[in-house]
C-alpha positions in Angstrom: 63.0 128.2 45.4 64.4 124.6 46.4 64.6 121.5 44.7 65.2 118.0 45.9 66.6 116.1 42.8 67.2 112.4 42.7 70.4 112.1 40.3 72.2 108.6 39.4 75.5 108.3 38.2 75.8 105.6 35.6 77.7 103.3 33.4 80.1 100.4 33.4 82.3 99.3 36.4 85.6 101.3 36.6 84.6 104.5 34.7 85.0 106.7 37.9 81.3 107.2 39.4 82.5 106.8 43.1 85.6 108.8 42.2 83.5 111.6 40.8 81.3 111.5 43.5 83.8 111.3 46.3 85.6 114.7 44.6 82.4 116.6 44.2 81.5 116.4 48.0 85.3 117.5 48.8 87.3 114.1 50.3 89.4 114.1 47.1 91.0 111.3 44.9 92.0 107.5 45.6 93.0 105.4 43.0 92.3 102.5 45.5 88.1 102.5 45.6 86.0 99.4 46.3 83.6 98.4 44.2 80.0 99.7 44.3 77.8 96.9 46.1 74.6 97.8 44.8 74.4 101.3 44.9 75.7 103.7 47.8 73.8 107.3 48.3 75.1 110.9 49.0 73.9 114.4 49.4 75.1 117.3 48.3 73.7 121.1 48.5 74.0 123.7 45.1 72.8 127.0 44.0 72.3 126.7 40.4 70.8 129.8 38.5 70.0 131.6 42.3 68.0 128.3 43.4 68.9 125.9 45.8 69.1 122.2 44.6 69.5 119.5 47.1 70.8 116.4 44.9 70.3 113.3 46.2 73.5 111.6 44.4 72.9 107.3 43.6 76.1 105.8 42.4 75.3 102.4 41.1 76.7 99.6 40.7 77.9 99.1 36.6 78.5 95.7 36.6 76.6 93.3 34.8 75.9 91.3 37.3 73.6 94.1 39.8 71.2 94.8 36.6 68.2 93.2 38.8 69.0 95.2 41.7 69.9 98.4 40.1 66.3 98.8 38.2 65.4 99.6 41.7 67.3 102.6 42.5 66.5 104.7 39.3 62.7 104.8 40.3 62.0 108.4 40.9 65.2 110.1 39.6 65.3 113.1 37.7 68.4 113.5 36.1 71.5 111.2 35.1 75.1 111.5 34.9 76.1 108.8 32.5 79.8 108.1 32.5 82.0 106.5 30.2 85.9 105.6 30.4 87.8 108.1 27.5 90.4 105.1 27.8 88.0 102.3 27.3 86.2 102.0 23.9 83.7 99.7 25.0 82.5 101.7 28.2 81.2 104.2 24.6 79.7 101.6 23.0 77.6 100.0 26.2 76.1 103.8 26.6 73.2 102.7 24.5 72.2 100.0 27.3 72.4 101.8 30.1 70.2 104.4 28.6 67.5 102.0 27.8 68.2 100.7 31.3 67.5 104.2 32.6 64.6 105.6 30.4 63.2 102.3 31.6 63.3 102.0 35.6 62.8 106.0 36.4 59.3 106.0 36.0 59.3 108.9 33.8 60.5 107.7 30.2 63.2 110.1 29.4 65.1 112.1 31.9 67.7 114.7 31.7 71.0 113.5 30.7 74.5 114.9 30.9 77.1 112.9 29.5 80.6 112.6 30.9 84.0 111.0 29.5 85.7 110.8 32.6 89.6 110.0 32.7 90.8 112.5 29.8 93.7 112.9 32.0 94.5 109.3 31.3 93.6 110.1 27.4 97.4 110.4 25.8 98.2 107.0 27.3 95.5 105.2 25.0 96.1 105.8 21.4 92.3 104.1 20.9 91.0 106.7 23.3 87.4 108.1 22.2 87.5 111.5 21.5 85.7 115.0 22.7 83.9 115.1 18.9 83.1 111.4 18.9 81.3 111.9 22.6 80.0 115.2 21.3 78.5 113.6 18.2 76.7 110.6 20.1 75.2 113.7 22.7 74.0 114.9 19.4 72.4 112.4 18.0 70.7 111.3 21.2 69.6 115.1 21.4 67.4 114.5 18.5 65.7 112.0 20.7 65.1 113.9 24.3 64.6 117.1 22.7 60.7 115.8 22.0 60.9 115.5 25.8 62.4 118.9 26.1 66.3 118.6 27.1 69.2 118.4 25.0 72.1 116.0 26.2 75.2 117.8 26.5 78.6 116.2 27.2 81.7 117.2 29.2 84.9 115.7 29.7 86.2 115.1 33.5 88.8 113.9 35.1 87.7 112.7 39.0 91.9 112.5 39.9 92.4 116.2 38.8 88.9 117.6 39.4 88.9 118.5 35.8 84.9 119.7 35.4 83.5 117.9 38.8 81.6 120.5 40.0 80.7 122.0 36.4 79.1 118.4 35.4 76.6 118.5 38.8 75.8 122.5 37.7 75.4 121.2 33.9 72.5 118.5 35.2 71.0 120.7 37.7 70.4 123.7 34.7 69.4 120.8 32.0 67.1 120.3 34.7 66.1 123.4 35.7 65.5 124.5 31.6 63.0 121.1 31.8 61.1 122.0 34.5 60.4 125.8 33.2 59.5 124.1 29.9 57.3 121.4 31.5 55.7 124.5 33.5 55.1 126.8 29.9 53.4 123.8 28.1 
């Protein structure tokens, strides 16, 4: 069995989307990346639980300033990896909006989540840092939420420059997905 799953990678500017992205399809790490115009668009083949998902990676744009344009690119996705900088305490705290801002746009209401604090190998250098538990608690809490919908929202810490749980986060969505899909089948 196949899938074709539209996945966006979201938060604020700077958290690492394009850096995650770039080191899941294999060209590596540069601390030098432009900034996301919009959104840019990748694909990348997996075999999650013996079935073959094609995702169909959107990296948007997280500043505040692409909001209008970026409603556009979440119609018809089907999962989310929503990022956050471990260094920056107030890429945690805007999490809320661009959930809203997802749940929103996709045309679906609520849509499998995986949450990633990307950066922990940056994490010793900010004493302010947020934390695995914090991260962990808010995936919690949300879970209360989703789980009417049928997915739990599990997080995962990442680092893009090491590779630190790349390719594990991408698996993660595509199970959460495939775990909602078998439940949507059952009901």
């Amino acid at each position: 069995m196949s899938f074709l799953m539209k996945i966006v990678l979201a938060g604020d500017g700077a958290v690492g989307k394009t850096a995650l992205r770039e080191r899941y399809l294999g060209k590596g790490f540069s601390s030098n990346y432009m900034m996301t115009i919009g959104a840019d668009f990748a694909l990348k083949e997996a075999t999650i639980r013996e079935k073959n998902i094609k995702f169909q990676i959107w990296d948007l744009a997280g500043q505040p300033r692409f909001g209008t344009v970026r409603s556009v690119y979440y119609y018809g996705c089907l999962g989310a990896l929503l990022l956050f900088d471990v260094t920056r305490p107030d890429t945690f705290t805007n999490l809320e909006n661009w959930l809203e801002e997802i749940f929103k746009h996709n045309g679906k209401g609520m849509i499998p989540i995986v949450l990633l604090g990307n950066k922990v190998d940056l994490r010793e250098q900010f004493p302010n840092h947020i934390t695995d538990s914090q991260a962990e608690e808010f995936g919690s809490n949300l879970s209360k939420k989703t789980m009417e919908s049928g997915f739990p929202v599990k997080y995962m810490p990442t680092s893009a420059k090491t590779g630190l749980n790349v390719s594990a986060a991408f698996d993660m969505l595509g199970s959460v997905y495939l775990d909602y899909v078998e439940a949507q089948q059952a009901k």
